[in-house]
C-alpha positions as CSV (number, residue, x, y, z in Angstrom):
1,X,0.0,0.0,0.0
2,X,1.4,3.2,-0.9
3,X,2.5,6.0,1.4
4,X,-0.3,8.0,-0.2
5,X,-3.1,6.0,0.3
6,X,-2.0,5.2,4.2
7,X,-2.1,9.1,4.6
8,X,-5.8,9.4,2.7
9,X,-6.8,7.3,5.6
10,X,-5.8,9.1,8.3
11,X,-7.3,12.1,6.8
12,X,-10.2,10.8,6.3
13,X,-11.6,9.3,9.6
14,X,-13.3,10.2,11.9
15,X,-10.9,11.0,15.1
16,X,-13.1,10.8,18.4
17,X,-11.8,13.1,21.2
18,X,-9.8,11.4,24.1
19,X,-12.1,12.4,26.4
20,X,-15.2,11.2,25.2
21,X,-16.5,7.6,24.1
22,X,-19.5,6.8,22.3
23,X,-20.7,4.0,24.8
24,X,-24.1,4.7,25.2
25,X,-25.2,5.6,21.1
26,X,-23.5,2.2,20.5
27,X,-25.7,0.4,23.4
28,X,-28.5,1.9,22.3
29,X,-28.0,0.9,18.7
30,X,-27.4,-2.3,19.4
31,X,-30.6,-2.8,21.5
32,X,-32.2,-1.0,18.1
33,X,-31.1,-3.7,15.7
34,X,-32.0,-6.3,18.4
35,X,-35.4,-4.9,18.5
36,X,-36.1,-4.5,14.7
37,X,-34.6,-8.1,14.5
38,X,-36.9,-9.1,17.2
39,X,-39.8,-7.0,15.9
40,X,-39.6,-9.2,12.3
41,X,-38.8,-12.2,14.0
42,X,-42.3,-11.7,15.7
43,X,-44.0,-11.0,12.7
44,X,-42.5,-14.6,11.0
45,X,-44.1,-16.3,14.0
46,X,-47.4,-14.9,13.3
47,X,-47.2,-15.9,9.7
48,X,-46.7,-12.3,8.7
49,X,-46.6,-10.3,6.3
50,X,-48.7,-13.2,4.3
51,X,-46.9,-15.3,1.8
52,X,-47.8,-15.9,-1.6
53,X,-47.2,-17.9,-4.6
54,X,-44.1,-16.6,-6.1
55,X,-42.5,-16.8,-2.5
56,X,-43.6,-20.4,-2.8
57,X,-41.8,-20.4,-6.5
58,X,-38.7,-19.6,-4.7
59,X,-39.5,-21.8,-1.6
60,X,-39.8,-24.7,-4.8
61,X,-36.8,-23.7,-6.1
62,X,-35.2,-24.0,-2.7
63,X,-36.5,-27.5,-2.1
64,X,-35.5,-28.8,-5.5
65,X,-32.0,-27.3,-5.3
66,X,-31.8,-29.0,-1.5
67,X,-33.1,-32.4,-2.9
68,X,-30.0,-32.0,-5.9
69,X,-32.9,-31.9,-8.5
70,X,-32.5,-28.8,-9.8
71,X,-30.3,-25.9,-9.9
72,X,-32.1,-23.2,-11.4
73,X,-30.2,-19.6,-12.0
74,X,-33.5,-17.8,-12.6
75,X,-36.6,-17.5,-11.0
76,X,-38.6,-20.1,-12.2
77,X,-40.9,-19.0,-15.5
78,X,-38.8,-16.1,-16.6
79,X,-35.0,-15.0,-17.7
80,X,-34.2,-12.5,-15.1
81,X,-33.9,-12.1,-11.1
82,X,-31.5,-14.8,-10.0
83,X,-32.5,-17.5,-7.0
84,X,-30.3,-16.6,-4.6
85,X,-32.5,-16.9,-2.2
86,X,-32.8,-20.4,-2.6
87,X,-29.1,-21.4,-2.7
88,X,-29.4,-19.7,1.0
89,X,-33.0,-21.4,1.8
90,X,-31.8,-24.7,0.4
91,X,-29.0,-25.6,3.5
92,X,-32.2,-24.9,6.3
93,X,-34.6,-26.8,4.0
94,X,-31.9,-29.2,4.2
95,X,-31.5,-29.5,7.5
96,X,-35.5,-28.8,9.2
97,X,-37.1,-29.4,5.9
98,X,-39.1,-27.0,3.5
99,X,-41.3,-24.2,5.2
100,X,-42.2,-20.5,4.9
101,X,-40.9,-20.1,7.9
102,X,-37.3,-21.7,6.9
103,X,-37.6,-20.0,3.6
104,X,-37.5,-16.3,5.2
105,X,-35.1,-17.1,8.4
106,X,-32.1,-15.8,5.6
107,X,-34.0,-13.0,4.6
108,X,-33.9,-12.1,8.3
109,X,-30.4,-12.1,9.2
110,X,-29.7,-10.1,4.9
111,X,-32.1,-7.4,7.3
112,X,-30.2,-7.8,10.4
113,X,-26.8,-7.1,8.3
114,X,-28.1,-4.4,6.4
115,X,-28.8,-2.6,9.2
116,X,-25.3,-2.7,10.9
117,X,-23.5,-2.5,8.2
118,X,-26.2,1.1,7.3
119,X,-24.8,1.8,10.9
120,X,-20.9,1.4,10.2
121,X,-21.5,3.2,6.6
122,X,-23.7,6.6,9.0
123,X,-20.2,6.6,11.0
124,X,-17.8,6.3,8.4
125,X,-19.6,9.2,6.3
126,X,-20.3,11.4,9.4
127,X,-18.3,10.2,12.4
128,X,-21.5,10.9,14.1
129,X,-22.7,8.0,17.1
130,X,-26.2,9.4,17.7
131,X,-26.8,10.0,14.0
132,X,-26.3,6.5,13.0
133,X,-28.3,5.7,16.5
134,X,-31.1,7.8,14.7
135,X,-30.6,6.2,11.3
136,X,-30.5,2.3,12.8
137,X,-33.9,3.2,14.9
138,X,-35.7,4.4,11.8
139,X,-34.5,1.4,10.0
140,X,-35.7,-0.8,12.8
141,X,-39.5,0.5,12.2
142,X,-41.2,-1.3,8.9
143,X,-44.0,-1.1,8.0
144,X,-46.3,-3.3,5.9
145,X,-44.5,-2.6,2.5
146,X,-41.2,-2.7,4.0
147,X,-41.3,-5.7,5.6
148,X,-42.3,-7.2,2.9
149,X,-39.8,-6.4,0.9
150,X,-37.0,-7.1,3.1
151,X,-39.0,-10.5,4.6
152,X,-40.5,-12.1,1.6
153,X,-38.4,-14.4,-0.4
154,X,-39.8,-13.2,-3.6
155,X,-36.6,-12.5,-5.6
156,X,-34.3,-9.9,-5.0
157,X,-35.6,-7.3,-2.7
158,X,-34.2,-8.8,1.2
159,X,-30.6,-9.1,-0.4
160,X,-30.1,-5.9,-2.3
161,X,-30.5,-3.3,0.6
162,X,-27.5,-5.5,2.3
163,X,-25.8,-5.7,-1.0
164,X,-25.7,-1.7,-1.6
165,X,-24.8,-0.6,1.7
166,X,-22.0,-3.1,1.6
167,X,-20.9,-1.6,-1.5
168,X,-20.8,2.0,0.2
169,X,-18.4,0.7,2.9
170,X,-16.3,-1.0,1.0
171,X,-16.2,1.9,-1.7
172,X,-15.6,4.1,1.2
173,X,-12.7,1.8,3.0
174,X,-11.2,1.7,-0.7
175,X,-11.4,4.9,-1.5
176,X,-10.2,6.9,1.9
177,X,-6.9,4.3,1.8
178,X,-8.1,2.2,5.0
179,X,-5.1,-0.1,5.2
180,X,-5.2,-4.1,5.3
181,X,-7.1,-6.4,3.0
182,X,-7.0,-4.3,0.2
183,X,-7.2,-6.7,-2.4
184,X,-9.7,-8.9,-0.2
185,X,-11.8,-5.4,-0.1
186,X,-11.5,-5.0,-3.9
187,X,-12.5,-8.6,-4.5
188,X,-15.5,-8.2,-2.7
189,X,-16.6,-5.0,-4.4
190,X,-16.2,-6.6,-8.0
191,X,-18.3,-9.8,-6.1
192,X,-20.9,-8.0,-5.0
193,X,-21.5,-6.0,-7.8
194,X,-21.4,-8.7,-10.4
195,X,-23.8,-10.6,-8.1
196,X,-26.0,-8.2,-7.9
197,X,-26.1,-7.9,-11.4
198,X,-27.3,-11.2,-11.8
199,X,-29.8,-11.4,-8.8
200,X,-32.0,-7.9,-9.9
201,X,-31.2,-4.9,-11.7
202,X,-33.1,-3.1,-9.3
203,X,-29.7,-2.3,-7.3
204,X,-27.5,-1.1,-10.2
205,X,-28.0,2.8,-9.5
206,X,-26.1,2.1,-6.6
207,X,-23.6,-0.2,-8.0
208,X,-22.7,2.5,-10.9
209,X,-22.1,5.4,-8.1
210,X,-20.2,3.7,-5.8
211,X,-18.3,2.2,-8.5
212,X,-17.7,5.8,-9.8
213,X,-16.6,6.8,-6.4
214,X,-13.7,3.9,-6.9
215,X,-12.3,4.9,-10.2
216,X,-12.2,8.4,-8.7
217,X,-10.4,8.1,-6.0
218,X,-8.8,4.5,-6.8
219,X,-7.7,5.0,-10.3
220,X,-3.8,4.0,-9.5
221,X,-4.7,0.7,-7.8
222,X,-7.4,-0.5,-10.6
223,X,-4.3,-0.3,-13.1
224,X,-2.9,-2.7,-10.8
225,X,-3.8,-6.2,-9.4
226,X,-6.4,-5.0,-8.0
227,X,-8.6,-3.9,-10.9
228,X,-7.7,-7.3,-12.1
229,X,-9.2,-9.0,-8.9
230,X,-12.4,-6.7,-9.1
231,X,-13.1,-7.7,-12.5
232,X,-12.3,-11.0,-12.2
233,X,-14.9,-11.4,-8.6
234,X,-17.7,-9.7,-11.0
235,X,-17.4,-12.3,-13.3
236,X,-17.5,-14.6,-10.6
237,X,-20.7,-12.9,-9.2
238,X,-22.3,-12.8,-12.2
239,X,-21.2,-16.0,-13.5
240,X,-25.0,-17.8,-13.5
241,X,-25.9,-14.9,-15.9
242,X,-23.5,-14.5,-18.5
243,X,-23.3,-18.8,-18.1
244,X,-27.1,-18.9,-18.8
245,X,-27.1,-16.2,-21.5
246,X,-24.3,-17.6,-23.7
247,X,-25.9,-21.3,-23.4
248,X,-29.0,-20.0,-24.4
249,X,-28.7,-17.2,-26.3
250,X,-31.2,-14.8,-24.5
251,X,-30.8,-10.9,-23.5
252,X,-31.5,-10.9,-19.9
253,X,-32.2,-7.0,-20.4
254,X,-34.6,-7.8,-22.5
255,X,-36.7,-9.5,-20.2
256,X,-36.2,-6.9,-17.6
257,X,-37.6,-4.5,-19.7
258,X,-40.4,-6.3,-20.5
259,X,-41.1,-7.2,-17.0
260,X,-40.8,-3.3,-16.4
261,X,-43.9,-2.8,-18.9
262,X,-41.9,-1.6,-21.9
263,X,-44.4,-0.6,-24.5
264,X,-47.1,-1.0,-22.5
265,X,-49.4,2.2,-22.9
266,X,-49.3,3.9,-19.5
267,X,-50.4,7.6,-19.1
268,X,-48.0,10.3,-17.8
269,X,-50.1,11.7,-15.2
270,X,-50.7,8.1,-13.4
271,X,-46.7,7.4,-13.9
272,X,-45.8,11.0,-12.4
273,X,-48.1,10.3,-9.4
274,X,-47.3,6.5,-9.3
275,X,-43.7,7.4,-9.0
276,X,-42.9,10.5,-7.3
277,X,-46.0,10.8,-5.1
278,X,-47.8,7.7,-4.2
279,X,-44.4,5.6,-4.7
280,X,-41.8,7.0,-1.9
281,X,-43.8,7.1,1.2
282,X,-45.2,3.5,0.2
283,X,-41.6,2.1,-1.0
284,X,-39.7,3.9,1.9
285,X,-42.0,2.9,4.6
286,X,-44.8,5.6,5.8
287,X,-47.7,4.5,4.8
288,X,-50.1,1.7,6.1
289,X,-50.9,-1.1,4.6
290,X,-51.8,-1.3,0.3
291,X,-52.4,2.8,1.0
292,X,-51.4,6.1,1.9
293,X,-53.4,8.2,3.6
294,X,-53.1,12.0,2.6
295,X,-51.1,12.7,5.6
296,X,-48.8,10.2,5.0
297,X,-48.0,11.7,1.9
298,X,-46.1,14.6,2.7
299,X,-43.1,12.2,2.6
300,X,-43.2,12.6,-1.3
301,X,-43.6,16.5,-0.9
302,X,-40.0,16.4,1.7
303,X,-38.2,14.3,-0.7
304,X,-36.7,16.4,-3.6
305,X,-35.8,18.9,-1.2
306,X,-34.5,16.5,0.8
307,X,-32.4,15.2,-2.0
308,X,-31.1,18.5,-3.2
309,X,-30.0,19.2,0.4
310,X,-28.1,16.1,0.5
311,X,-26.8,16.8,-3.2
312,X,-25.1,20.1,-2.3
313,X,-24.2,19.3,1.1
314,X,-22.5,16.4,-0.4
315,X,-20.6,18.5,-2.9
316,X,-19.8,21.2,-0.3
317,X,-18.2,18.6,1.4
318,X,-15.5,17.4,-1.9
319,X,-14.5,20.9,-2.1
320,X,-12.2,21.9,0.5
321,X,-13.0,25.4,2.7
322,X,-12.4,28.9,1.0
323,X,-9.1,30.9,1.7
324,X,-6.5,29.7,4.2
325,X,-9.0,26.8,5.3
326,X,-8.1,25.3,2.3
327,X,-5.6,23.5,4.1
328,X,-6.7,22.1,7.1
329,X,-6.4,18.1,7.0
330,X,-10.2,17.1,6.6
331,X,-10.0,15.0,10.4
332,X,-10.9,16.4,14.2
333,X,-8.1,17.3,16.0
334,X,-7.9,19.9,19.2
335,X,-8.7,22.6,17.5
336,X,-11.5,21.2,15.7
337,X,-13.9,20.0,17.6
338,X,-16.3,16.8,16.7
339,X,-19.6,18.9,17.1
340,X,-18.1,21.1,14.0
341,X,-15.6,18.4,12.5
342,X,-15.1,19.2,8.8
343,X,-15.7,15.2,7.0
344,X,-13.8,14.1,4.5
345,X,-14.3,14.5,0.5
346,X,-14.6,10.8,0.1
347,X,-17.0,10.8,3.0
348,X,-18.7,13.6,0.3
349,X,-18.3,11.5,-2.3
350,X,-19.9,8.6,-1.0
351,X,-22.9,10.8,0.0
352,X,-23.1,12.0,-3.0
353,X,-23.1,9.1,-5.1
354,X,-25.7,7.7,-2.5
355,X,-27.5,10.6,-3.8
356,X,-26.9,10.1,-7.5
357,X,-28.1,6.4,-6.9
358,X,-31.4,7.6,-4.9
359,X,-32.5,9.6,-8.3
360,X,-31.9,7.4,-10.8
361,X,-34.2,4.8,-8.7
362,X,-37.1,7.4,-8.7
363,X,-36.1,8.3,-12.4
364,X,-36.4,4.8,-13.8
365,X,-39.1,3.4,-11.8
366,X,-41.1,6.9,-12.8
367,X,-41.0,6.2,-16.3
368,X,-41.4,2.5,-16.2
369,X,-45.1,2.2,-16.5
370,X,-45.0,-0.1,-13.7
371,X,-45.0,3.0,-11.6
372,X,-48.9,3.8,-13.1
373,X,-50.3,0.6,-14.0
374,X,-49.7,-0.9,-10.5
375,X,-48.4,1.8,-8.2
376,X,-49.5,0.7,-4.6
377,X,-47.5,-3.2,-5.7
378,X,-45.2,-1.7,-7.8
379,X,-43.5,0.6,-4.9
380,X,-41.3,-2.2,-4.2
381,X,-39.0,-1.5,-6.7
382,X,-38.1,1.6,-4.8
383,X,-37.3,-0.5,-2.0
384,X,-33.5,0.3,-2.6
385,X,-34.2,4.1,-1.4
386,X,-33.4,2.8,2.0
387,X,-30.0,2.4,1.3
388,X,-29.7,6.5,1.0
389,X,-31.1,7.3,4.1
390,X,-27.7,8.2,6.0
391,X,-27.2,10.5,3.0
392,X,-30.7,12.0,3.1
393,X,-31.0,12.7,6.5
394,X,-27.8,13.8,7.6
395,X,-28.5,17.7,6.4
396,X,-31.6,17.6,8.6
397,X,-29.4,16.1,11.6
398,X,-26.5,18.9,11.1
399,X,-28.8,21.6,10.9
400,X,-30.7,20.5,14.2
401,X,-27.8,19.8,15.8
402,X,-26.4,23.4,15.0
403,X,-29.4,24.8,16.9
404,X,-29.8,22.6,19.7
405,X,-25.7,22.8,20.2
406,X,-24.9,26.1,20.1
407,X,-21.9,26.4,18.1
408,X,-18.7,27.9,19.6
409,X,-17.2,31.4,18.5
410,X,-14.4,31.3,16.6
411,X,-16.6,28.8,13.7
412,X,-17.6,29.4,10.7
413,X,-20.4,27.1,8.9
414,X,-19.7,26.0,5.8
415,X,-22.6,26.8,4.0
416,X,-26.3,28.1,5.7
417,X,-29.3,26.6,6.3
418,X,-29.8,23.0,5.8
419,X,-27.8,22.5,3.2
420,X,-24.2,23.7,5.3
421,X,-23.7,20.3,7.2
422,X,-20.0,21.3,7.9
423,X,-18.6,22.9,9.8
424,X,-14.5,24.7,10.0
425,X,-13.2,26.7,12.9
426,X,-12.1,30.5,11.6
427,X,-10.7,33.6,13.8
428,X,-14.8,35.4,13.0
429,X,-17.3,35.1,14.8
430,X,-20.2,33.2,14.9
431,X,-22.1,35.1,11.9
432,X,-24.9,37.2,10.8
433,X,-26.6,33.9,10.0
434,X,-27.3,32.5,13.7
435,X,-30.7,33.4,13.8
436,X,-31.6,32.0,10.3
437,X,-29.5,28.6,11.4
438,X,-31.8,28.6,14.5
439,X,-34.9,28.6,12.5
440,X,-33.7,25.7,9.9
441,X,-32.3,23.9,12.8
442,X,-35.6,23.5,14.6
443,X,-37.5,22.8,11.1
444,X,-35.1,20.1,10.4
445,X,-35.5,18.7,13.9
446,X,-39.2,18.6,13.3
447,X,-38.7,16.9,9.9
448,X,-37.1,14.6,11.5
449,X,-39.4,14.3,13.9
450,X,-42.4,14.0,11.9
451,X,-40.1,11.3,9.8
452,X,-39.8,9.2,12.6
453,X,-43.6,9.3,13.9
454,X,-44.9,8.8,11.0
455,X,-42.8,5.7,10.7
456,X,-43.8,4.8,13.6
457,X,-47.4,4.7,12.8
458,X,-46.9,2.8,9.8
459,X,-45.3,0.1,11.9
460,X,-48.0,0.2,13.6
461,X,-50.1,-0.8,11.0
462,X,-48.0,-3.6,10.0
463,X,-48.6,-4.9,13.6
464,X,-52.4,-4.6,13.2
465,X,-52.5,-6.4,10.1
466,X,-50.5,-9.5,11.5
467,X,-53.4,-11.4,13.1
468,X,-55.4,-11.0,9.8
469,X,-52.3,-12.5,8.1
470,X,-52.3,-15.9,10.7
471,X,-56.2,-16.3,10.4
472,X,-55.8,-16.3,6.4
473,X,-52.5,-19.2,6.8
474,X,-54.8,-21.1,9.0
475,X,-57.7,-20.7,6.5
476,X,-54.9,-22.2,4.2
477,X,-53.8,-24.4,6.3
478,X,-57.5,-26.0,6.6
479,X,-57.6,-26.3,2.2
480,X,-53.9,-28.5,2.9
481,X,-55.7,-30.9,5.2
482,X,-58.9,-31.5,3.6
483,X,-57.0,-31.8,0.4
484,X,-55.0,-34.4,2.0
485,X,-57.8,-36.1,3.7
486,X,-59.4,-36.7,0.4
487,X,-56.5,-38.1,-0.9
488,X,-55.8,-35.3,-3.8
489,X,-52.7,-35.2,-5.4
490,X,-53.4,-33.3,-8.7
491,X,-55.4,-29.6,-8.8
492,X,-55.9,-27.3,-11.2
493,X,-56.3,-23.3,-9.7
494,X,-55.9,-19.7,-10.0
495,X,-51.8,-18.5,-10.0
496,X,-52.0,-17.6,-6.7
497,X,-53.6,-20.4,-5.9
498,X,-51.2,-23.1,-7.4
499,X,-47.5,-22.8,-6.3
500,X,-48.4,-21.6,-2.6
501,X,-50.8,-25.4,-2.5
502,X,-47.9,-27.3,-4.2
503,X,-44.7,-25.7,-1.7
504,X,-47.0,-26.1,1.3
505,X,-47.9,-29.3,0.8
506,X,-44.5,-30.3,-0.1
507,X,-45.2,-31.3,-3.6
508,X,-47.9,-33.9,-1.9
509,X,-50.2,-32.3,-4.4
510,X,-49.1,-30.8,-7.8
511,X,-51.6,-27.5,-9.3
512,X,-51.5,-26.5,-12.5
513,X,-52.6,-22.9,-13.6
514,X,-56.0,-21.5,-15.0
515,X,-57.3,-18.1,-15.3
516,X,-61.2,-17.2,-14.8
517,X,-61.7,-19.0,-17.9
518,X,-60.7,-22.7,-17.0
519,X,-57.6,-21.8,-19.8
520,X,-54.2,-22.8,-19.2
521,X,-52.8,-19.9,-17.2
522,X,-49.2,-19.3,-16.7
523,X,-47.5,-22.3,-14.7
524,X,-44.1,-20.8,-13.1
525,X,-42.5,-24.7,-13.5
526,X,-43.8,-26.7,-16.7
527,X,-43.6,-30.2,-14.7
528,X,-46.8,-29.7,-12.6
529,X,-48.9,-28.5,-15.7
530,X,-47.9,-32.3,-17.4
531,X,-48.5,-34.2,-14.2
532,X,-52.1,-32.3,-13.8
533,X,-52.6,-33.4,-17.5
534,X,-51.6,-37.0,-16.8
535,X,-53.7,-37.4,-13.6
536,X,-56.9,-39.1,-14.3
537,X,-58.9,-36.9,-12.3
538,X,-57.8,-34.0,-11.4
539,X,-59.3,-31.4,-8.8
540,X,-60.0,-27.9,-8.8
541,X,-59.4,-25.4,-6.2
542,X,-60.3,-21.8,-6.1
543,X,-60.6,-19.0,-3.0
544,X,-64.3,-18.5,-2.2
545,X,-66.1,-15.3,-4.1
546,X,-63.4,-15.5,-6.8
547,X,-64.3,-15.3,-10.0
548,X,-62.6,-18.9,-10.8
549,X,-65.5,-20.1,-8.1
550,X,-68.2,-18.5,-9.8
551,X,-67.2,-19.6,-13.3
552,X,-66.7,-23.6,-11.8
553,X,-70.2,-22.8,-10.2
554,X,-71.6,-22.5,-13.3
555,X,-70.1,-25.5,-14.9
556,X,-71.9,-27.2,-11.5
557,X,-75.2,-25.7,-12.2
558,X,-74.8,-26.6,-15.8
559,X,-74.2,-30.4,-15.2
560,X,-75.0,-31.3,-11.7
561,X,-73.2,-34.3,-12.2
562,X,-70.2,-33.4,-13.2
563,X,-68.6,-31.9,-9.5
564,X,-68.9,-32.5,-6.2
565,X,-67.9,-29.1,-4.0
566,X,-66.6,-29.3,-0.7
567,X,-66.2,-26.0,1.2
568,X,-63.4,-24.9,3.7
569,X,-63.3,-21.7,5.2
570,X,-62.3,-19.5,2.4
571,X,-62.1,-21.9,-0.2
572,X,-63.9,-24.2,-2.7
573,X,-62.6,-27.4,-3.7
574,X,-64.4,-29.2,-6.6
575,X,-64.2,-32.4,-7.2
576,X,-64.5,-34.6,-10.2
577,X,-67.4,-37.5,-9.8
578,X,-66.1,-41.1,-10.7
């Protein structure tokens, strides 16, 4: 390691005065990610948030790569989102056997290390202990949407928040010189992000601006060995894609886009509310469950000034101070207290590619017409928003801090209002501007209050909507046993309907897919559609007041003799006479 990058190092963390330890911010942040650990844990046990068929297609996928039958690289039915989560469901499946339960006990602990490592990234960007408290307890809320995303195995969403923060540490560690396991570090950057690029493209925004914070501040090193490591750990990482596409000769981008609802005839005014009003306070956590309510809203009226104050606070912070401040080393020393430490321009950097990342999300999923076709469900793709928050809130933080802290004569903020996060000691003295930091101060601490009640309350929701979750598993759970008691082994049923009754029954009894019309419908893994078709007499299965049970009703009231109905709480089974 060179003499240059061991100095970036030291001038880029965070030094904590000798006289003060962060003991109790660290307690309390532990307790934090205990409790929002805890707090999903308890959610899991109650059979919340409710699962659903394409987390059974990946609970499938986990049982048939655990049983060495197959080892699929995409989500079955389609050439995108890799199965990662089953390669890390199939070892438990393994070991207790196949359940929903098993299936999401890795997409706890990808929530449990997202959150520490969004804690480690808060202090290596700020320095700050009680701002990455503040961070770790707003990531320990969730509210229905959230936990959702980051508890469902559904493909992609509970590994990419991990994924991206982990890419913002290690960009940050690479970048600011942090000595030892350098070439470890740079391996599992290039790892990461070729992974990611196989398992959903959701994350890439983040993987292009913390990439471009590398070749910024790393440029010497990536001549080197170690741009030779990086690329060859994202081949590596994406080594199931670019296997799958050369064998078969498909554009994975292509299906992406389709998936996205390319070409599909969307209106502008449903995409612009879709993604920039109803989309951020669902995706991000602030709203109860399936809706906003209009006071939940004012999340999406917060943000784009919220982003443009982390935008220039971030840039503020990669240009150094104005005049003879233009030389102080970017660390806190005696002079420089850590209330008004001046951070480093990586630390900026790093902010402001978090930034970068956070608008191209919106951007994208805004013009997708995802975003207006099916905003409430569609929100999820702005689940990766989370990763930003250190970035986003940390102008609001500053500037309450500043007016609850008074700051000391002799300082000079670097920059007013809001956006002025820094701070630089100067012989002036303590500005014109204290009156009009007072006032943004305590409008930011209320932001940030609001932001964390209205959290709050969305949890809240989440927790109300749990025990209607277990009664609708039990409901299911009844269809299972009277299913088995009648000795069925072949359905057909609705797609939500189908892979949920095959995973939970272990494969006992094999659905194959209709829509409303008794046509085939679209069957996620071809096998069960040919073993309905075999079966001699097979069953049909549909949720009580759905329009698959009225349409089978009819066929009943047609020929009376044709089906015999048997009805479980919820559900309708129909069953061919002999």
């Amino acid at each position: 390691m060179t003499v240059g990058v061991r100095q970036r190092w030291r001038d880029a963390r965070p030094a904590l005065p000798s006289d003060r330890r962060p003991v109790l911010p660290t307690v309390l942040a532990v307790l934090a990610v205990v409790a929002g650990t805890g707090y999903r844990l308890g959610l899991l046990l109650h059979d919340a948030p409710p699962t659903n068929s394409d987390e059974a297609t990946m609970g499938l996928a986990a049982l048939h790569i655990a049983q060495g039958r197959e080892f699929p690289v995409w989500f079955y039915g389609q050439a995108y989102m890799g199965t990662l989560e089953a390669y890390l469901a199939a070892p438990v499946f393994a070991l207790v056997g196949p359940s929903t339960l098993g299936l999401r006990l890795p997409t706890l602990a990808l929530y449990a290390l997202f959150v520490v490592l969004a804690w480690r990234l808060t202090l290596r960007l700020t320095g700050d202990h009680w701002f990455a408290l503040l961070v770790v307890a707003l990531l320990a809320l969730g509210s229905d949407r959230v936990v959702k995303n980051q508890l469902i195995a559904g493909g992609g969403y509970p590994e990419m928040n991990a994924a991206g923060v982990a890419l913002a540490v290690l960009a940050y560690d690479l970048a600011a010189g942090r000595p030892g396991c350098r070439l470890p570090r740079w391996a599992a950057w290039g790892f990461l992000a070729g992974l990611m690029v196989w398992v959903d493209p959701l994350v890439l925004p983040y993987v292009a601006a913390t990439g471009a914070v590398l070749l910024a501040y790393g440029r010497r090193e990536l001549r080197g060995r170690a741009g030779a490591l990086l690329g060859a750990a994202a081949l590596v990482g994406a080594g199931p894609l670019l296997a799958h596409s050369l064998a078969a000769g498909r554009n994975p981008i292509t299906a992406v886009l389709v998936a996205g609802g390319s070409g599909q005839p969307t209106g502008w005014a449903d995409r612009l509310y879709g993604g920039l009003v109803l989309g951020p306070p669902l995706g991000m956590g602030f709203c109860s469950p399936s809706h906003c309510t209009p006071g939940q809203l004012w999340w999406a009226l917060a943000l784009p000034p919220l982003l443009f104050a982390a935008a220039l606070s971030a840039w503020r912070a990669l240009r150094p101070p104005v005049g003879d401040l233009g030389q102080l080393p970017f660390r806190a020393d005696d002079n420089c207290p850590r209330s008004i430490v001046v951070r480093t321009p990586v630390g900026g950097a790093v902010r402001l590619a978090l930034v970068a990342a956070a608008v191209a999300t919106l951007a994208v999923y805004t013009v997708s017409s995802a975003a207006g076709r099916t905003p409430v469900e569609s929100s999820r793709y702005l689940s990766c928003l989370l990763i930003s928050v250190p970035a986003l809130l940390w102008p609001l933080w500053s500037a309450a801090r500043r007016a609850l802290r008074p700051v000391p004569a002799g300082t000079v903020t670097a920059g007013a209002g809001i956006a002025g996060a820094d701070s630089v000691p100067t012989r002036g003295g303590a500005g014109a501007g204290a009156r009009w930091r007072g006032m943004t101060g305590i409008a930011a601490a209320l932001v940030l209050a609001a932001t964390l009640g209205t959290a709050a309350v969305a949890t809240a929701g989440a927790v109300d909507a749990a025990p209607a979750a277990r009664a609708a598993e039990a409901r299911h759970a009844e269809l299972v046993a009277a299913l088995r008691q009648r000795g069925v082994r072949h359905v057909y049923g609705g797609y939500w309907t189908c892979n949920r009754l095959t995973f939970a029954t272990r494969e006992d009894v094999l659905c194959a897919v209709v829509d409303d019309d008794l046509r085939p419908g679209h069957d996620r893994y071809l096998p069960y559609r040919r073993a309905v078709r075999q079966a001699a007499a097979p069953a049909w299965v549909a949720p009580a007041g759905s329009p698959l049970a009225a349409r089978l009703d009819e066929r009943r009231h047609a020929d009376p003799a044709a089906l015999d109905l048997v009805t479980v709480p919820g559900w309708r089974i129909y069953l061919p006479r002999p």
